[in-house]
N, C-alpha and C positions, 0 to 999 in steps of 0.2 A: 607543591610546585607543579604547575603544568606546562607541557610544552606543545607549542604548534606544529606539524611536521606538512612541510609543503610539498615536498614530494616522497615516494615510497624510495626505498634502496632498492639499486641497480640487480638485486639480488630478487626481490620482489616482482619483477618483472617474469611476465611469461615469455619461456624459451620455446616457446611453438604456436603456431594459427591453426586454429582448427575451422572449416568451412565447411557448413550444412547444404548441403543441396536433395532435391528428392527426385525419386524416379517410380514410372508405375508398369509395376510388370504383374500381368496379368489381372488388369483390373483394381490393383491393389498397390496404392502408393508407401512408397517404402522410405525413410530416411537413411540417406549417405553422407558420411562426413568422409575430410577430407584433411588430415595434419602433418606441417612440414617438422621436420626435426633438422639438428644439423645433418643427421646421417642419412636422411633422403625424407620419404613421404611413407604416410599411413593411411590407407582410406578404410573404411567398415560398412558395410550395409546391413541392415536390420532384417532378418528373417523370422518366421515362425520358431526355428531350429536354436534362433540365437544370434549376434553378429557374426558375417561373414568377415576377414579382414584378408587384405592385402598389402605389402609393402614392397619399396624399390626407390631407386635412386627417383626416376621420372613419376611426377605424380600420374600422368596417361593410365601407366604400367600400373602403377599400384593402385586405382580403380577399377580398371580391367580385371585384375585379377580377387578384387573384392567382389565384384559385378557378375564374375564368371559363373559363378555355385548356381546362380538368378536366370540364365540364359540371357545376359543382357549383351550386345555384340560390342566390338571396339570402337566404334563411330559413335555408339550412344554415350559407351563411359567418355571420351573421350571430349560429347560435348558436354558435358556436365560438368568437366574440369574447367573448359573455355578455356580464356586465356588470363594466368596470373599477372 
């Protein structure tokens, strides 16, 4: 017997948006992502060292604070987020 399934269960769905964006510090372009939860935001930046990560209610914040280890200033994280 086979069956058709036209949609996945409500359960299969993902419970979070993760958003890629990239920044170049020092020459050297780096990938930042960016995921909301219910319980706030996560964002990560990718270093030599490893990901950086940062979390918080606002995603602003929680870039910034990924961005910070990078010397990247609040105006920069903060355009990266733009606006959701």
């Amino acid at each position: 017997m086979s069956a058709l399934l036209e949609h996945d269960a409500p359960s299969a769905e993902p419970t979070f948006l993760v958003q890629r964006r990239f920044v170049t510090v020092g020459g050297v372009r780096r990938v930042v992502r960016l995921a909301r939860f219910d319980a706030g935001w996560l964002a990560s930046a990718d270093t030599p060292e490893g990901p950086t990560l940062g979390a918080d209610h606002s995603p602003y914040l929680a870039m910034r604070r990924a961005l910070e280890p990078l010397g990247v200033d609040l105006v920069t994280a903060m355009g990266l987020v733009g606006t959701l």
